[in-house]
C-alpha positions as CSV (number, residue, x, y, z in Angstrom):
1,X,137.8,200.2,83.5
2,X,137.2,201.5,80.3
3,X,137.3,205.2,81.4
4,X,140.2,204.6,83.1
5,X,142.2,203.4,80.3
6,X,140.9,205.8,77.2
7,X,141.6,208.6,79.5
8,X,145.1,207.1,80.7
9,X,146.3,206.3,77.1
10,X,148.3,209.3,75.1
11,X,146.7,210.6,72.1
12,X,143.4,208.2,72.3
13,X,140.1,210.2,72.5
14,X,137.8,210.4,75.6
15,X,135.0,207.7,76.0
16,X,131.9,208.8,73.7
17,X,128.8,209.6,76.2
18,X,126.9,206.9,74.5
19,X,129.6,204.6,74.7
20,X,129.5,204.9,78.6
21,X,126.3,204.7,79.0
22,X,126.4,201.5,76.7
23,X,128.7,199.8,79.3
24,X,126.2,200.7,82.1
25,X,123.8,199.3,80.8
26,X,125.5,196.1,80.0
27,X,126.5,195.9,83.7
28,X,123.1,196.6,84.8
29,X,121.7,193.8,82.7
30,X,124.4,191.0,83.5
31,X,122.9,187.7,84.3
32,X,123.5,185.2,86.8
33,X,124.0,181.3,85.7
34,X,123.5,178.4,87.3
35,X,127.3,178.0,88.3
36,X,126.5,181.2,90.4
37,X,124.1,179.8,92.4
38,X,126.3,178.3,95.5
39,X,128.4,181.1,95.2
40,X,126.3,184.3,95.7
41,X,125.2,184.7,99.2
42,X,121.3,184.3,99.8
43,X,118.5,184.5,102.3
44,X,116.1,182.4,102.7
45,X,113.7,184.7,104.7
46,X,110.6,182.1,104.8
47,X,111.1,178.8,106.3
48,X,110.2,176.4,109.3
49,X,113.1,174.4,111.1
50,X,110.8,172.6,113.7
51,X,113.7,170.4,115.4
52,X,116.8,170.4,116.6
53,X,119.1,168.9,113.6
54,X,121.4,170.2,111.5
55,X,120.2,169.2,108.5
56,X,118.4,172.2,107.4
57,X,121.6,174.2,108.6
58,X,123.9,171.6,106.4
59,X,122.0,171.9,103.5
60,X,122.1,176.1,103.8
61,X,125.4,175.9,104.2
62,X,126.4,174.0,101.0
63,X,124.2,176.1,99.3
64,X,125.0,179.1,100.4
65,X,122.0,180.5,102.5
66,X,121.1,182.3,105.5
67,X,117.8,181.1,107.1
68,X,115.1,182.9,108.9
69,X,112.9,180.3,110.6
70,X,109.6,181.3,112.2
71,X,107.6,179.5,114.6
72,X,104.1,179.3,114.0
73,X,101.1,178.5,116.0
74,X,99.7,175.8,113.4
75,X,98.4,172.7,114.2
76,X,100.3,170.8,111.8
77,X,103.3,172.1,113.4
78,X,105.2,170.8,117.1
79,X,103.7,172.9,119.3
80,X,105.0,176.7,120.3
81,X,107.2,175.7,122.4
82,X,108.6,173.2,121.0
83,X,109.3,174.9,118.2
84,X,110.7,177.9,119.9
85,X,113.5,175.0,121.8
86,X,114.1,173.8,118.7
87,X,115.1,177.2,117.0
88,X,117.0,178.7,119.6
89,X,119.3,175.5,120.0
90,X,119.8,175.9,115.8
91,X,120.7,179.5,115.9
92,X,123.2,178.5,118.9
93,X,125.1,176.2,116.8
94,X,125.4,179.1,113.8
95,X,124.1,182.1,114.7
96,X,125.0,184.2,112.0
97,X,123.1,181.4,109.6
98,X,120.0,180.8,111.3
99,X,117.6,183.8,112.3
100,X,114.1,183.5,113.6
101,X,110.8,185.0,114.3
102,X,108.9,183.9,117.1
103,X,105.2,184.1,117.2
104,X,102.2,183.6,120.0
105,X,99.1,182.0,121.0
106,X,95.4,183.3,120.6
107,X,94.3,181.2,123.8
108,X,92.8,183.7,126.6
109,X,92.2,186.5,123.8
110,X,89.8,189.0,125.4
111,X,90.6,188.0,128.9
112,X,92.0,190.2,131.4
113,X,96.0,189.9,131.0
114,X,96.0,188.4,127.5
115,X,97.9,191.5,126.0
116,X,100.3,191.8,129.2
117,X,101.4,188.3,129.0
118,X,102.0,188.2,124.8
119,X,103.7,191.4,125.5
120,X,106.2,190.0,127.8
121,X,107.0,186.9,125.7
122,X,107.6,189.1,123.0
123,X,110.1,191.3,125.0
124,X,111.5,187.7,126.5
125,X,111.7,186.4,122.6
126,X,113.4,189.5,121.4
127,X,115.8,189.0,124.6
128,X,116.7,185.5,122.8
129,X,117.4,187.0,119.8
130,X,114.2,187.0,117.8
131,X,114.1,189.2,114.8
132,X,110.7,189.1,114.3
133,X,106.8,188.1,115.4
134,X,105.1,186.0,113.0
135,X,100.9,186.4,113.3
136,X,99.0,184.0,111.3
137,X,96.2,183.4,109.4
138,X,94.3,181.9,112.9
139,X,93.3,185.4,112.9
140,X,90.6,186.1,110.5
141,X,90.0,182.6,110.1
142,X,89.8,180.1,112.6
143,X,90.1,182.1,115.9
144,X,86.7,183.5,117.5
145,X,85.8,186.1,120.7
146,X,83.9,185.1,123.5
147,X,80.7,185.9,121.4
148,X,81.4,183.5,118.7
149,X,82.6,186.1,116.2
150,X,85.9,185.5,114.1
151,X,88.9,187.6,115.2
152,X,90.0,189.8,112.5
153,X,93.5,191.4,112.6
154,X,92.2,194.8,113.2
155,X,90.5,194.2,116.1
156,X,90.9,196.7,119.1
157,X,92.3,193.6,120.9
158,X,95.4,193.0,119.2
159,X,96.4,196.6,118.8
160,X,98.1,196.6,122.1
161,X,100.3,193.5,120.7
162,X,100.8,195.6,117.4
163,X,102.7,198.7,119.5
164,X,104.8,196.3,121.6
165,X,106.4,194.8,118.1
166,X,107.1,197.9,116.8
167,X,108.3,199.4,120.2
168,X,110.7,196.3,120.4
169,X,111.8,197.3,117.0
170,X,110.8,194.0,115.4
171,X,109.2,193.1,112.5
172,X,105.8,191.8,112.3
173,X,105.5,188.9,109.7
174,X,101.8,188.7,108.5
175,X,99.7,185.7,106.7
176,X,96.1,187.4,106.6
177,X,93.5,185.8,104.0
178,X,95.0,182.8,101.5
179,X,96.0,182.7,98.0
180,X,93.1,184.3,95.8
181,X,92.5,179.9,94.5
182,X,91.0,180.0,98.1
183,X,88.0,181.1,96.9
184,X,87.5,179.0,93.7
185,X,86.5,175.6,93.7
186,X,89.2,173.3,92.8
187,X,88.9,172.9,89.3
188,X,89.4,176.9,89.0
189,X,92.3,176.9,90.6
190,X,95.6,178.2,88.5
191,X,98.0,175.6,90.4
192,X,97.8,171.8,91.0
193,X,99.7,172.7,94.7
194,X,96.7,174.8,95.8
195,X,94.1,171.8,94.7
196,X,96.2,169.5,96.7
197,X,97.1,171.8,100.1
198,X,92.5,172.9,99.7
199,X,91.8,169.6,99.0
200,X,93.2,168.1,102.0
201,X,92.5,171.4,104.2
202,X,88.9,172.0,103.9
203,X,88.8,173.9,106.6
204,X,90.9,176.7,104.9
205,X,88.9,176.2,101.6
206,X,87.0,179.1,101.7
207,X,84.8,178.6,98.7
208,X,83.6,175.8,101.0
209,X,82.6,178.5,103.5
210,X,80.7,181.3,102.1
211,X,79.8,182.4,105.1
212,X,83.0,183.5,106.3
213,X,84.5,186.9,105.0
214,X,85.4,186.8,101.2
215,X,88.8,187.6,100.0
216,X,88.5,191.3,99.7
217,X,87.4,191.4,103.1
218,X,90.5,190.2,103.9
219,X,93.0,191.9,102.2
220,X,91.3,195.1,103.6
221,X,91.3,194.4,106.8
222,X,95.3,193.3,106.5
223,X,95.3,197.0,104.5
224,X,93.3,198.8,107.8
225,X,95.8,197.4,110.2
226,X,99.0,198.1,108.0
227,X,97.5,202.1,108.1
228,X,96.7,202.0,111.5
229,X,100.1,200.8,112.6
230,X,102.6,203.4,111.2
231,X,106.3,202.9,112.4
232,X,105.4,199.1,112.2
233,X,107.6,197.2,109.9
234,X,106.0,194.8,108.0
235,X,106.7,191.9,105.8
236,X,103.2,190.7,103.9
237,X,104.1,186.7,103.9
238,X,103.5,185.0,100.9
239,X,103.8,187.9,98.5
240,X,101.0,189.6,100.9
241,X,98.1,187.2,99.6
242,X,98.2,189.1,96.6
243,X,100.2,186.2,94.7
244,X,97.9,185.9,91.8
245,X,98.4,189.7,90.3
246,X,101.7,191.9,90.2
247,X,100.0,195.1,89.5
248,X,97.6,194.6,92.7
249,X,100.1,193.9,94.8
250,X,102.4,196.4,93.1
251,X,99.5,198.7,94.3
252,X,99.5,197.5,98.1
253,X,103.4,198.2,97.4
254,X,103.0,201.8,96.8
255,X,100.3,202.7,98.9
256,X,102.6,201.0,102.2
257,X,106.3,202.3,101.0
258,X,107.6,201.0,104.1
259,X,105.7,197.3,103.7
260,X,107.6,194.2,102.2
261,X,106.6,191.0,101.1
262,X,108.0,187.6,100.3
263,X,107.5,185.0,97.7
264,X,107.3,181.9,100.0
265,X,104.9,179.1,98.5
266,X,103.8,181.5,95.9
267,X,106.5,181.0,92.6
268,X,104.1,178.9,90.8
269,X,101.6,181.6,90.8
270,X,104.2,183.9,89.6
271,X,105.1,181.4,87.0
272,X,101.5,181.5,85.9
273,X,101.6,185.3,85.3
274,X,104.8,185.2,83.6
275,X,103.9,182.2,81.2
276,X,101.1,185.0,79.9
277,X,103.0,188.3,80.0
278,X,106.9,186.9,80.7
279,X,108.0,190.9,80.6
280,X,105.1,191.9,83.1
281,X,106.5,189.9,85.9
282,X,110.0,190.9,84.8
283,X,109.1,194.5,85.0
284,X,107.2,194.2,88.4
285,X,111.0,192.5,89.8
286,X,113.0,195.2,88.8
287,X,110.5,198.0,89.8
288,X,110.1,196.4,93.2
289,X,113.4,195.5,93.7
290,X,114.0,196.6,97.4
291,X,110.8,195.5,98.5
292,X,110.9,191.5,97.8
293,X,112.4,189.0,100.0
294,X,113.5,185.4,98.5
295,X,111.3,182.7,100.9
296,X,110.5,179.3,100.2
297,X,108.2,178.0,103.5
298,X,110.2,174.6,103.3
299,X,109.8,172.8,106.5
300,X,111.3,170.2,108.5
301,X,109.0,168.6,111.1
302,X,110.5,165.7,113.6
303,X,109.3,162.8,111.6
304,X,110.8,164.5,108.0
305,X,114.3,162.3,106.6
306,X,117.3,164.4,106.9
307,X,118.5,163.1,103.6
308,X,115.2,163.5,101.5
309,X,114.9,166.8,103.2
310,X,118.3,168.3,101.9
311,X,117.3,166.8,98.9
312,X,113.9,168.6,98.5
313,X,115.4,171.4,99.6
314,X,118.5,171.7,97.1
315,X,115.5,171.0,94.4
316,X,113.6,173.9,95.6
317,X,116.4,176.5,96.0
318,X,118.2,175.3,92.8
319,X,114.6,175.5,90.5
320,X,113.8,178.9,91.6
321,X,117.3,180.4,90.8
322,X,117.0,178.7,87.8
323,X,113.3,180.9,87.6
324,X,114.3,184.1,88.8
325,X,118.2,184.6,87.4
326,X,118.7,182.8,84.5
327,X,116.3,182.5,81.1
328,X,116.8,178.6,81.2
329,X,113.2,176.8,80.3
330,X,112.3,174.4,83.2
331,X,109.2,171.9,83.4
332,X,106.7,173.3,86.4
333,X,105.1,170.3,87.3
334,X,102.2,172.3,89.1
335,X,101.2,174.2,86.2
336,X,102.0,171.3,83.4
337,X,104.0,173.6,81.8
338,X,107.5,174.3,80.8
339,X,108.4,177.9,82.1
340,X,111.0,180.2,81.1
341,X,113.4,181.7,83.3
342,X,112.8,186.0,83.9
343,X,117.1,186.4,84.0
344,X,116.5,189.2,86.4
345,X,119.6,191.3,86.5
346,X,122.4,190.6,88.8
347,X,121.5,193.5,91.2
348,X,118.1,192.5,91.3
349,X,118.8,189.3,92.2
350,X,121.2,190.1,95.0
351,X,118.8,192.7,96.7
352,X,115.9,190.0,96.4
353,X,117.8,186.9,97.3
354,X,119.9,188.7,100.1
355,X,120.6,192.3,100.5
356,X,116.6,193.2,101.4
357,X,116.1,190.5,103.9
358,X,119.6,191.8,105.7
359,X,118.0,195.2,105.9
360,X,114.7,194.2,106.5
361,X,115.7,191.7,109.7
362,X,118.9,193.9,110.6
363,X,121.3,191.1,110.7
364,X,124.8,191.2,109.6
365,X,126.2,191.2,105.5
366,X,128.0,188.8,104.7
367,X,129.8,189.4,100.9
């Protein structure tokens, strides 16, 4: 606008070069406030909407986000197919709100057929209008071959299932390993959520387990199968288990250009780094700009309260925009500490909160 007018206006001198690049700058660092938040259009590209109710979908709607769902094959969870009824009738009622990624089961792995038949609910799912295949952290974990060994995501036996995803030109969705707390005992831990969640999931605490492969083993494996798969697009859930250290993961970010992650479950360990090197994290936003997604994991199971849920859920939403695009302090009960916000700049926080997981999961912009 500026331009416009100097170079409009008789007998007033052209713009300076330094002036101009003054007002990019200033655009480039503008700030979002709170009384932005239900405006701006966002994504929630992490979440679980495990029954039919429109209580998830109300909620998005007065706050003014899109929703990719995935099914999961947890046990703490209704069970596949339940969940898949339950997110196809959702994405009936509003479509262009509610996405999802369907997933499959580990039962008959190594038998003949196995591949075949994942291979054909995948097609079937994509059919549906899946947008992506979520593959958990069952394998590498829990999940064993006929010989008692676990089942680590490179093995020969789910390559097959790897090629069909990226021949049905979905994305894969990948939670390999844990946060790095996994392997501490609780009283190392950084966050008072990963005490509680270990605590009452021993079976996922891994420093309980030192038999089973370290950390490193699995982030390597994760890496081997990332490598193997080029073509594959893939989104590294839960900032890619690499949650408790920017420049690592900003590492696994360069060396896999076409790799994303998202920040599901994982702000408080961002909030950790930031509380020692606030401009670190800032820097590692804006660098990796095109390669985050916005995610939350909130979940609504059939015995949640619709009302406490939308409230949980505004909390949630509402905290971490508070985090991420403005510089106001908030208390993080999980860290017992009061956190200042990064104020990312506007386009950071549109391409994070929106723009990437519309490219990402090829659905349509809304503005």
């Amino acid at each position: 606008m500026s331009i416009l007018l100097a170079a409009g206006a008789a007998g007033c001198a052209a713009l300076a070069p330094d002036a101009a690049s003054a007002d990019v700058s200033a655009a480039a660092q503008a700030t979002y406030g709170m009384e932005d938040f239900a405006r701006v259009p966002k994504f929630d590209a992490h979440v679980h909407a495990n029954v039919d109710h429109p209580a998830f979908l109300e909620q998005a709607r007065e706050d003014g986000f899109e929703l990719m769902s995935i099914n999961v094959d947890y046990p703490d969870f209704p069970s596949i197919a339940d969940q898949h009824a339950a997110v196809i009738a959702l994405a009936k009622a509003e479509p262009a709100r509610l996405h999802w990624a369907t997933t499959f089961s580990m039962d008959g792995f190594g038998t003949p057929g196995w591949s075949e038949r994942v291979n054909a609910g995948l097609a079937t799912a994509k059919g549906e209008g899946a947008r992506a295949v979520k593959i958990w952290k069952n394998v590498g974990m829990i999940e064993k071959d006929a010989e008692g060994r676990l089942i680590m995501l490179d093995h020969p036996g789910l390559s097959p299932v790897a090629e069909q995803v990226r021949a049905l030109d979905l994305v894969l969705i990948g939670h390999q390993g844990e946060p790095h707390n996994c392997w501490l005992p609780l009283e190392q831990m950084t966050t008072d959520n990963d005490r509680e969640y270990f605590r009452n999931h021993p079976q996922y605490h891994m420093f309980l387990h030192p038999d089973q492969p370290s950390y490193d083993d699995q982030i390597a494996t994760r890496d081997r199968f990332v490598a193997a798969h080029p073509g594959l697009r893939f989104v590294g859930a839960h900032m890619g288990s690499l949650e408790y250290d920017v420049d690592r993961l900003g590492a696994f970010l360069d060396r896999f250009p076409d790799a994303t992650v998202d920040l599901a479950a994982r702000m408080s360990q961002v909030q950790y780094q930031s509380l020692r090197d606030r401009a670190k994290v800032r820097d590692f936003f804006i660098r990796y700009q095109d390669r985050l997604l916005y995610g939350t994991d909130l979940t609504v199971n059939p015995d949640a309260d619709p009302a406490e849920f939308r409230q949980s859920a505004h909390a949630v939403w509402t905290a971490d925009w508070r985090y991420l695009a403005t510089d106001g302090t908030q208390r993080v009960d999980t860290l017992r500490a009061d956190v200042p916000g990064l104020a990312l700049p506007r386009e950071v926080i549109d391409k994070v909160y929106y723009r990437n997981a519309v490219r990402v999961f090829r659905t349509a912009r809304r503005d």
